[in-house]
Residue, then its C-alpha position, 0 to 999 in steps of 0.5 A: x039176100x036182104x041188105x043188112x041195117x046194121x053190121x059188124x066185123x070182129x077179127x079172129x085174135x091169137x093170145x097168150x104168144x107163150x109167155x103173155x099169159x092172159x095178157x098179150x093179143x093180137x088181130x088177124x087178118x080172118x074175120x067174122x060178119x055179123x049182120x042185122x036184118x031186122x029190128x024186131x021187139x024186145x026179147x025178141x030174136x032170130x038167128x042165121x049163121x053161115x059157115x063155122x056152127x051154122x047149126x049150134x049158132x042157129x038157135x038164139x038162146x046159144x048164141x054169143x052175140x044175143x047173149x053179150x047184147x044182153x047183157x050189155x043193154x042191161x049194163x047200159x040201162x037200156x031196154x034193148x030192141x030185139x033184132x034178126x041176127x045174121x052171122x058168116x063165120x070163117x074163124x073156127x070154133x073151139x080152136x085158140x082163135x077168138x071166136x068167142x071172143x069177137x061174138x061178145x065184141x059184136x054183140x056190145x057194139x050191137x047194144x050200142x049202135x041198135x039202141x042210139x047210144x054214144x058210149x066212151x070205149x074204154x066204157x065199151x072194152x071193159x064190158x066186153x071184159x067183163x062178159x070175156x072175163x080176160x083181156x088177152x082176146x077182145x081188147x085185140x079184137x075190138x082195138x086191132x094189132x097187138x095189144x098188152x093188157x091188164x085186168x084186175x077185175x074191175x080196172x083195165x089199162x091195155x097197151x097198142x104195140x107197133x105194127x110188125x113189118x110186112x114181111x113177116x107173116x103169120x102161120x096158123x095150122x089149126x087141127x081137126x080137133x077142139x079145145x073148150x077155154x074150160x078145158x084148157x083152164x082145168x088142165x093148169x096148176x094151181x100153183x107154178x114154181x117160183x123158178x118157172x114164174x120168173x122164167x116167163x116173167x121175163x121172157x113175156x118182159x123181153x117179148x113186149x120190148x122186142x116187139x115195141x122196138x123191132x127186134x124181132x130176132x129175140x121173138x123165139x126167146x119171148x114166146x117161150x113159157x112155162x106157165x100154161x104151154x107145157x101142160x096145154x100141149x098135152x091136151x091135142x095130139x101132137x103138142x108136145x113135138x110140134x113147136x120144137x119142129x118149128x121153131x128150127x125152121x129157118x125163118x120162124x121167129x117164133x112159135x106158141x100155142x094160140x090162146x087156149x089151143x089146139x091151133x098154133x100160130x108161127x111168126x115167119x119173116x120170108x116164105x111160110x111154106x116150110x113152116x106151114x107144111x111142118x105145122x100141118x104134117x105133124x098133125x097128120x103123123x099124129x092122126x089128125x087133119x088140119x088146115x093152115x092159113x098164112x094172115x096178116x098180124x095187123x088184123x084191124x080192130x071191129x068195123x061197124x057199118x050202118x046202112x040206116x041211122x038209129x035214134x039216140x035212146x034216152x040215157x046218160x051214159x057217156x059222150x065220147x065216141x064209141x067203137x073203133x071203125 
């Protein structure tokens, strides 16, 4: 296998954590590679991927990673080389984790390394959103750890929470089933009630104190919501038991849908395997085969490696650092 030029390493992100609707993420310990093999010229473009959609991400015209680079090129006023795209893929399509998400991270920090740019990175992030069109999943995957963001369309502002504490892991049971981000959006309202609004208003307030100050026995209390989960948990089977299953585990601090679904993520302070084997047997009672991994919520943002230097390209944008190694 040939050495890449260039890489980048994205992290699998869970959002929303219940009541953190759009705005709450954070990074897992789970990653994706995305390797350079070639410069090729513009336009042009060849695709691998090994692991998770090795056949759809093949072609490069499907491919997230080429798209993003594009558009990011065109934003940065840049011709853009082409290149050869070599992907791992461990984090699961389709499944609330951020797949898509650290596609669209890597293919703006391709545009950036492969074309000799220095690019400040709030400059970086807010493309990222823009070509996402939410926050909640790629300012954690580009930035790492949890983060609170806000996006009004056009101005982002974005909060790193502290880091959780060693002891307390992350569940991910995630079933053999997908959940398309469109989907997800369809099934909401287009209207909630006023008493359901404030409800989770305050439940996404307490959550971010929590977190900023350690309380981490009021987690259960936070992650709870009434704006999207409640109508998402009808999309997948077993949705609508399985977060009242585990969050009576002793040791579950507290448990949500993971982005838009179907996986569900847990935050347990001790041992994970009661809540694992709830998490995944549920899904099996409802017919359903899935697989859980036990990960650290202090996933680091993405990591760019170069193995040979890129020319600066001719162009005036920016002068501060660029992407978070």
């Amino acid at each position: 296998m040939s050495v890449p030029l260039l890489s980048v390493r994205t992290p699998a992100t869970s959002a929303n954590l219940g009541s953190g609707f759009d705005t709450l993420g954070m990074a897992l310990s789970l990653y994706n590679l995305f390797e350079v093999t070639e410069r090729l010229p513009e336009g042009e473009y060849r695709s691998e991927a090994i692991g998770e959609g090795a056949l759809e991400l093949a072609d490069p015209g499907r491919n997230l990673v080429v798209r993003s680079y594009e558009i990011a090129c065109r934003r940065f006023g840049v011709a853009g080389t082409g290149f050869a795209l070599r992907s791992h893929n461990v984090i699961p399509l389709y499944r609330g984790l951020g797949s898509s998400a650290g596609a669209v991270v890597a293919g703006v920090l391709l545009a950036q390394e492969l074309n000799g740019l220095t690019l400040p990175q709030e400059e970086l992030l807010r493309t990222m959103v823009e070509i996402e069109g939410h926050p909640d999943n790629v300012a954690p995957c580009y930035l790492g750890g949890m983060v609170v963001s806000c996006w009004d369309g056009s101005e982002l502002r974005t909060v790193r929470l502290p880091a959780l504490p060693e002891d307390l892991l992350v569940v991910v049971a995630v079933p053999d089933v997908q959940v398309k981000t469109r989907e997800a959006r369809a099934a909401l309202p287009e209207q909630v009630c006023f008493g359901d609004a404030v409800f989770t208003l305050g439940r996404a307030a307490l959550l971010t104190a929590a977190w900023a100050t350690g309380q981490w026995d009021l987690l259960a209390w936070g992650m709870d919501d009434r704006l999207h989960q409640p109508y998402r948990a009808k999309l997948f089977p077993g949705g609508e038991v399985i977060m009242d299953r585990v969050r009576e585990i002793p040791g579950c601090l507290g448990v949500a849908i993971s982005g838009s679904g179907p996986s569900v993520v847990a935050l347990v302070k001790g041992r994970p395997r009661r809540v694992a084997e709830t998490l995944c047997g549920t899904f099996s009672e409802h017919g359903v085969r899935s697989q859980f991994f036990v990960l650290d919520g202090n996933g680091s943002g993405a990591v760019v490696q170069r193995t040979f230097p890129f020319e600066k390209a001719s162009s005036s944008q920016g002068v501060a650092s660029g992407g978070k190694g």
